[in-house]
N, C-alpha and C positions, 0 to 999 in steps of 0.2 A: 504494500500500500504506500509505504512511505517512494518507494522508488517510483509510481508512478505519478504522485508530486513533484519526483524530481525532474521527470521525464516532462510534466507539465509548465512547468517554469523553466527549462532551457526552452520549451516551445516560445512561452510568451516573450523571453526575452529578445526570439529570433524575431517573430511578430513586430515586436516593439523596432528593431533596426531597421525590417524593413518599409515598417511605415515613416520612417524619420527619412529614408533612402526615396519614399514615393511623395513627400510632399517636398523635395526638392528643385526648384528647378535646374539647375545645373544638372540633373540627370536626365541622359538619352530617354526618347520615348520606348523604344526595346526594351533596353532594361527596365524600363517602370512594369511593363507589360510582361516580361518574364518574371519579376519578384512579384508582382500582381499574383500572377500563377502558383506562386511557390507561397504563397500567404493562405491562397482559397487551399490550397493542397493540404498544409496545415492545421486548416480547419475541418478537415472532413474525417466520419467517421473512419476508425480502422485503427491498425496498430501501430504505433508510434515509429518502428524499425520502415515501414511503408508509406507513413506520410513524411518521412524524413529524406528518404530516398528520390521521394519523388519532385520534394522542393529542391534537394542539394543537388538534382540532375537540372532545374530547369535556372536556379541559381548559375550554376558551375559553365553553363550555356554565354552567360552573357561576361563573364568574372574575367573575361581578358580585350572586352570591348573596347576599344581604341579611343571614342570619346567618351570615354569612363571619368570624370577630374580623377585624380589618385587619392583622394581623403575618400571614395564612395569605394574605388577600389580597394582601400582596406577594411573598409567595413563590409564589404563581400564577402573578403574572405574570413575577419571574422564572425560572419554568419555561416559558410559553409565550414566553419571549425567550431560551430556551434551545432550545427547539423548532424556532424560525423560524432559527435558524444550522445546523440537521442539514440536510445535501443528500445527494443520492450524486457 
């Protein structure tokens, strides 16, 4: 029980980054639109190892984008190293 609180709060916290990444504007529209994906992903029923997968695939998609500023590129990545610690 306790660990899937844990599993719950690295969620919200990735939530949290990439809503700060999507009310940016200095962020490409792609990318809004892939972390867009990777947020609904996060909210959807299933198993934590499966909705994390599925955000850190569409994340990981955009994480070398060229008009990326570099302060959004590292909070990419640490979202996709926030990603890689959610299991069930």
């Amino acid at each position: 029980m306790a660990d899937d609180k844990k599993q719950e709060e690295l969620i919200t916290q990735v939530k949290q980054q990439i809503e700060m990444l999507l009310n940016d504007n200095s962020v490409p529209r792609n990318v809004k639109t892939a972390l867009d994906d990777a947020k609904k992903a996060l909210g959807q029923e299933g198993s934590y190892s499966v909705r994390s997968s599925t955000a850190t695939y569409k994340v990981d998609e955009v994480s070398n984008d060229i008009n990326l500023p570099p302060y959004a590129r590292t909070v990419i990545w640490n979202i996709l190293s926030l990603l890689e610690s959610v299991k069930d």
